[in-house]
N, C-alpha and C positions, 0 to 999 in steps of 0.2 A: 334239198334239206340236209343229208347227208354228206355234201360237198361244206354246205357252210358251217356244220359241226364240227368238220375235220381241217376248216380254216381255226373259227374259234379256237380246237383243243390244241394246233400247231399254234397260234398267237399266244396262247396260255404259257406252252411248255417253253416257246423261247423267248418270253417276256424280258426277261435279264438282261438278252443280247440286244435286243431291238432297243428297250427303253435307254441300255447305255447306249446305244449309237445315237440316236436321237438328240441326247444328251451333249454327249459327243460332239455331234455336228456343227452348234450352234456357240463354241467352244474357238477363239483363235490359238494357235500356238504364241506360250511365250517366248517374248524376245526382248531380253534385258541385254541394252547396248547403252553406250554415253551415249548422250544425245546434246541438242541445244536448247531443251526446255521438254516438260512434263505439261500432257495436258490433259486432265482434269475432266473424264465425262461427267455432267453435273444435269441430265435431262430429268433424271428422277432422284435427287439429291439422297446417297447413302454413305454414310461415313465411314463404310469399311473402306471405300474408296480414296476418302480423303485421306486414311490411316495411311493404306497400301503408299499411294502419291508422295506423302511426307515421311515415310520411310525409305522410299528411293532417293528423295532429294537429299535425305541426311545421308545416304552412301555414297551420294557422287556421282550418281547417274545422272542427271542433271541441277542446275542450280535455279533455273524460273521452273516456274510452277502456275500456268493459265490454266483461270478453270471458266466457261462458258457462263453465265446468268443471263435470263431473259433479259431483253430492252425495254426500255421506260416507253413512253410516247414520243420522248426524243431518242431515237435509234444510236445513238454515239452515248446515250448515258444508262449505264444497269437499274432495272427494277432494285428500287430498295431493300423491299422484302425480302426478293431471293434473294440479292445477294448479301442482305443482314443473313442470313440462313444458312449461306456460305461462308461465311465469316464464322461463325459459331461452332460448326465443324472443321474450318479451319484449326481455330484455335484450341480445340478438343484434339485434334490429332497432332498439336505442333507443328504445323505448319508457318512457316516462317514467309511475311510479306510476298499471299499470292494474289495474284494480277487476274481480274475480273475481266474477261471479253463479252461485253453486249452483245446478243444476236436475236434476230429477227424471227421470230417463230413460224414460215414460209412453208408450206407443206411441198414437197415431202423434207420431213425437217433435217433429218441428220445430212442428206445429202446439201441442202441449203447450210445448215449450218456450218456442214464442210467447206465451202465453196469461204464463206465468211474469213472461217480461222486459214485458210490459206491465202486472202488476201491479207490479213492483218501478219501472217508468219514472213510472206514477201516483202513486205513493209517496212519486216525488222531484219531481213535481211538471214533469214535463220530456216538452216538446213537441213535439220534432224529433227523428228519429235517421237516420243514415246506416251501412246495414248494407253491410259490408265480406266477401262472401263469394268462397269458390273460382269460378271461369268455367262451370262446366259444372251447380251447383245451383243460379247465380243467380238467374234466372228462376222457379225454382220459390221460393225464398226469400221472393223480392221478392213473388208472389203473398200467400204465408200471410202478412209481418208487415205487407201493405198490408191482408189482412181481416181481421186481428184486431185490430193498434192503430190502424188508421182510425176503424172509429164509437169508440174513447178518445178522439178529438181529436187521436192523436199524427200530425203529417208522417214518412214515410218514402221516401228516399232511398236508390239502391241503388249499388253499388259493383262492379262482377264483377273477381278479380283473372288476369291471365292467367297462364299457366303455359308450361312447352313444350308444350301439349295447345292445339292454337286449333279454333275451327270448319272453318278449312282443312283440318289435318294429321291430325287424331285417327285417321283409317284408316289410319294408318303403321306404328302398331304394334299388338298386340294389348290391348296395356293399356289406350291409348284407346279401342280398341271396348267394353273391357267398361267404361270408365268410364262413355262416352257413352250405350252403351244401357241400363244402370242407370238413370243420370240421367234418360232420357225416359222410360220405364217409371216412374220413381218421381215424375217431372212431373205425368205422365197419371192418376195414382191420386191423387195430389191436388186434380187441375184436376177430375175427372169425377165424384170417391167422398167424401173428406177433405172440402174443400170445402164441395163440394154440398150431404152430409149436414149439414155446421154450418148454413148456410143454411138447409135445408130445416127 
């Protein structure tokens, strides 16, 4: 009983360190480079996203702008909905004519997705991308479409956009917990399971 009190009161007093690392973690480094197109994580459709996206494309970091939407019944044509829904914050952010890629919702998805947008980036012949996702899947992002379009030849570049939710805050609310620890859990099943097995 005494040991796990003085676990508790040590997790108490260094709450700050652990929660930012945690935080931390789950965090890719940015890497703002030209590239040959902006692509658009669009799994849980948030606008700060589209904002951040269409603020790079008007700097010049790149000029296409793909952003992913679910597939209809016929797999070569976009869900309407989502991509009416994309379109909306497109045009909320100024986004200037971007380019919908249909994908097949295939578990485990990011990694299937990935697999997708590098056949369709081989197709156009196009060597560089700069993935523009939410802050808290970044890091796991950045892992799958570095091992799956790397041996392609393609460069990837990662983007994390921040939100009210940072590494500092996320224990403020409850939303941020269950954001965050989704996130690591769903890091951790990629980094140790997903992964591995493609590798292995």
């Amino acid at each position: 009983m005494a040991l796990l009190l003085l676990l508790l009161l040590l997790g108490s007093v260094t709450r700050e360190f652990w929660t930012l690392r945690i935080g931390q973690s789950l965090v890719c480094p940015e890497e703002i480079a030209p590239s040959d197109v902006i692509l658009l994580e669009n799994f849980d459709p948030d606008y700060l996203v589209f904002k951040r996206a269409a603020a790079l494309q008007r700097a010049g970091v790149a000029s296409r702008v793909f952003v992913p939407v679910p597939a209809s019944r016929d797999p070569a044509r976009p869900d309407l909905v989502s991509q009416g829904i994309a379109e909306v914050m497109a045009r909320a952010a100024r986004m200037p004519e971007p380019e919908f890629i249909p994908f097949r919702g295939i578990e485990p998805i990011s990694l299937n997705v990935a697999y997708q947008i590098r056949d369709f980036l081989t197709t156009q012949h196009l060597k560089s991308v700069i993935v523009v996702t939410p802050i808290f899947r970044s890091q796991r992002s950045s892992l799958v479409y570095h091992a799956v379009l790397g041996p392609a030849g393609i460069t990837v570049s990662c983007v994390p956009v921040f939100g009210e939710k940072t590494p500092k805050n996320w224990t403020q609310t409850w939303h941020g917990i269950q954001d965050v620890t989704e996130q690591w859990l769903k890091l951790q099943y990629y980094r140790f399971y997903v992964l591995w097995n493609r590798s292995a």
